[in-house]
N, C-alpha and C positions, 0 to 999 in steps of 0.2 A: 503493500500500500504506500512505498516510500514516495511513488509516480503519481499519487491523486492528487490532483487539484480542489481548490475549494468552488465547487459550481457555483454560476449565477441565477439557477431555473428557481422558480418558486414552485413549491411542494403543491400539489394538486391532488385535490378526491380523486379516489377513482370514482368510476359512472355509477352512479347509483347511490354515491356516498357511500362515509366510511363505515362499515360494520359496526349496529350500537353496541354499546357496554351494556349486558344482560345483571342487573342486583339477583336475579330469578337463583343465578346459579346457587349451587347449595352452600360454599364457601359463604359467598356474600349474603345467605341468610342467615348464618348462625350467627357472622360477625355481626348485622342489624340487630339479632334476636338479644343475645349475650354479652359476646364483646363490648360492643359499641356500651350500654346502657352503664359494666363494669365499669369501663375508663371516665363515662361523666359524671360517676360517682366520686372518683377521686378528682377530678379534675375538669372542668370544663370548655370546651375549643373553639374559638372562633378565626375568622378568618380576613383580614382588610384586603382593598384591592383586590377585589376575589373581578372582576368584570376584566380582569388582564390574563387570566387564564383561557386559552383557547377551547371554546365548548366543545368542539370534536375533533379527532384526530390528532395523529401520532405528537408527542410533546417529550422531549425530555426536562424533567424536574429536577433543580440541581441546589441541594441545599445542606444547611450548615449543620453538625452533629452535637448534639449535647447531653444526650442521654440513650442506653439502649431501648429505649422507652418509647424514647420520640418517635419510631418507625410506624408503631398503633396509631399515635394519635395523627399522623400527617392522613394515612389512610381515612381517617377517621371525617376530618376536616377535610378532604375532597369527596369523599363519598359523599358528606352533605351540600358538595357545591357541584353534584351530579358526574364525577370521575371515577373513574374504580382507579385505584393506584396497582401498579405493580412494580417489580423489583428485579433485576438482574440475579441470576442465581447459578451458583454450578450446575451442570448440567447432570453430576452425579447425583447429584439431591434425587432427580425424577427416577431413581431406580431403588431409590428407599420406600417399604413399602408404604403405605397410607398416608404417610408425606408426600411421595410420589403425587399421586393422583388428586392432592389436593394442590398442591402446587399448577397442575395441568387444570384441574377445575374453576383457580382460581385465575387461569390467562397469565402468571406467572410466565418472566423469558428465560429459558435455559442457551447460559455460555458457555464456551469452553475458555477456561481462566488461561488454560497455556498456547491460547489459539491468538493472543497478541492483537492485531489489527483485523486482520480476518478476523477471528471472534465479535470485536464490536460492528462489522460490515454487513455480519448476520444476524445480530440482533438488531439494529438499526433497520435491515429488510425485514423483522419479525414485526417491526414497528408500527410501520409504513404499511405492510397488508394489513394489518390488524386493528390501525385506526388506535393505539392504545395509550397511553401516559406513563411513561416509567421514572421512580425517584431513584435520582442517580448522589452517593454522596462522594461531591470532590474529594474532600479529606482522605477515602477510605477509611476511619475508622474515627472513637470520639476523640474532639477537640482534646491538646495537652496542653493549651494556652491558661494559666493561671485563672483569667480571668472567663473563661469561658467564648472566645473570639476566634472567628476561623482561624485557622493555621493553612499554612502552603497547601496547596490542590495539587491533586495529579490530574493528567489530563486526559483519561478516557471518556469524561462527560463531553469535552470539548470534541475528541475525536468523532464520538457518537452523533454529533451535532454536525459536525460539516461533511462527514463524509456520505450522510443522506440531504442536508437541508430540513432535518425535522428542526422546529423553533424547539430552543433553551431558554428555556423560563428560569432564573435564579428567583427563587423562596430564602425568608428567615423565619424562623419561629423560637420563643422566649415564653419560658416558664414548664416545660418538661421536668428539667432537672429541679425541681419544687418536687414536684411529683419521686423522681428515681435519679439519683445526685450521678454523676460520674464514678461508676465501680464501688458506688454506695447500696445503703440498704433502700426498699420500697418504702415508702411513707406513706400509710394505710389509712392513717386515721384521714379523715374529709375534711375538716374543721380547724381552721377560717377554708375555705373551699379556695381552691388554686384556681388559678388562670393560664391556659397557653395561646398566646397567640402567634395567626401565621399570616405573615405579608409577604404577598404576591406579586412581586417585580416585572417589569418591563419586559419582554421576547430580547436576549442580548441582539443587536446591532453587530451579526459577522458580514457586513459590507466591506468594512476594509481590508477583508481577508480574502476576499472571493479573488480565484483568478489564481492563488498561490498554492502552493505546495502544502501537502499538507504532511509536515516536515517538523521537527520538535522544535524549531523553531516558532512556527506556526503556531503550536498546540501550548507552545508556554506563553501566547500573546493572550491568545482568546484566555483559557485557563487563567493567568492572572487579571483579564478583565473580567473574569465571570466571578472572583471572588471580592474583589471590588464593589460588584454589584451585592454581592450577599453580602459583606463586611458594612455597606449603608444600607440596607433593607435593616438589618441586626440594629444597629446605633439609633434608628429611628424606632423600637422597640425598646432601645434603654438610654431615655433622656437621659440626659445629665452624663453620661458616661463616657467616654472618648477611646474608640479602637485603637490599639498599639499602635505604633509608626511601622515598625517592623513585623509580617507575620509568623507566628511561633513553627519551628521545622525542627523537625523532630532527627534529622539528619546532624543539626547543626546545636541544639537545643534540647537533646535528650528526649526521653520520657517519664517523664513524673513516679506512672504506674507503674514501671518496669518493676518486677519484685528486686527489691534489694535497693532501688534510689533514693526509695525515700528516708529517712529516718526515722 
C-alpha cells in the first residue's frame, strides 16, 4: 500500500442506499433490554453536537481513551442518536465459541492485526459495503497522561480514512472514568449520579492531503491533526483546564501502569 495515493472522489451510496443498521438483531436487544438500563444507573450519557454525525453510512469514529468503560457507554450514546457502533476486532475472536457468533451478530469487523495495511484496506471495504460506523481509538490503548489528555496517536484510524475516503469524525467524551478510574476499581454506588459527556467534532478536512502518498509521512500529518481535533473537543468539556503543550508518548514518557513504575 506504500503506492496509494490519497483520492479526491467523494464517497457515494450505492443504488438503493446504504444497508440500514437493524436494533432487531438479538445482540442489540439484550444490550437495549439490560445493558443499556445497567450503565444509566451508574451513570448517565448524553451527547453535544450530535447533528455532525453522518446519519448513514460508512464513518470512522476516532476518539480519546479514559477508561475500559468508556467503550459501553460510546455505544451507548450513539445507539440513542440512531448508530449501532462497532469495533475493529481480531479476527481470531470469530472462532471462539458464542463470542464468535455474537461478534458476527453484532456487525462486528474482523482484522487481521498482522495483515498491516492490507488489513485496514479490508476492513475499510467491510465499511463501505456495509454502510456501518466503527470507533477506532488512536491511542490504542488508555490514556498515561497524568492528567487524563490524549497522548500521541498511531495512525491506523488515519490510514482507514484515506485509503477508502470514508469521513473521520474525531469525538471527546468526559466523565467515564467517575464511573471506572484508569486500572481502578468500579464505583457502584449511583449517588451524586455521574455524568458522561460526548462531543461530536467536525468530519477532519483530508483536503490537503488528497493527491499524496499515502506514506508515514502522510499518516503522521493527518494522525497528529486528528488529535488536535480530539485534544479541543476534550478542553471544551473541561473549562478551566489547559491541554499539555506537549503530548504524553509512552515511547519517550514511560508508562505509569507498567507493574513495577510506580511506587
Amino acid at each position: 500500500m506504500s503506492g496509494s495515493t490519497v483520492g479526491a472522489t467523494t464517497l457515494r451510496a450505492p443504488e438503493g442506499g446504504w444497508p440500514r443498521d437493524r436494533k432487531s438483531w438479538w445482540p442489540w436487544r439484550i444490550c437495549s433490554a439490560i445493558l443499556f438500563p445497567v450503565l444509566g444507573f451508574l451513570a448517565r450519557v448524553e451527547a453535544t453536537h450530535a447533528e455532525r454525525l453522518p446519519a448513514a453510512g460508512p464513518v470512522v469514529i476516532a476518539s480519546n481513551h479514559v477508561s475500559v468503560i468508556d467503550p459501553v457507554y460510546l455505544v451507548k450514546a450513539f445507539y440513542r442518536l440512531g448508530r449501532l457502533a462497532r469495533f475493529l476486532a481480531k479476527k481470531s475472536i470469530w472462532k471462539v465459541p458464542v463470542i464468535g457468533g455474537i461478534m458476527q451478530s453484532s456487525g462486528q469487523i474482523a482484522v487481521d492485526r498482522a495483515g498491516g495495511a492490507a488489513a485496514s484496506l479490508q476492513a475499510a471495504e467491510q465499511l463501505v459495503a456495509t454502510g456501518s460506523m466503527v470507533i477506532v481509538y488512536p491511542e490504542a490503548t488508555l490514556t498515561r497522561d497524568p492528567d487524563l489528555w490524549p497522548m500521541r496517536g498511531k495512525t491506523g484510524a488515519a490510514r482507514l480514512a484515506l485509503e477508502s475516503g470514508i469521513p473521520l469524525v474525531p469525538i471527546a467524551h468526559w466523565g467515564a472514568q467517575r464511573v471506572l478510574p484508569p486500572y481502578g476499581r468500579l464505583r457502584w454506588w449511583p449517588w451524586p449520579r455521574k455524568r458522561i459527556v460526548v462531543s461530536v467534532g467536525e468530519p477532519l478536512d483530508l483536503t490537503p492531503w488528497q493527491g499524496r502518498p499515502i506514506d508515514q509521512r502522510t499518516l503522521a500529518e493527518v494522525t497528529e491533526a486528528l488529535m488536535d481535533a480530539i485534544t479541543a473537543l476534550l478542553a471544551e468539556l473541561r473549562p478551566g483546564e489547559t491541554p499539555p503543550e506537549r503530548r504524553w508518548d509512552m515511547g519517550v514518557d514511560g508508562d505509569p501502569y507498567r507493574r513495577g513504575a510506580r511506587r
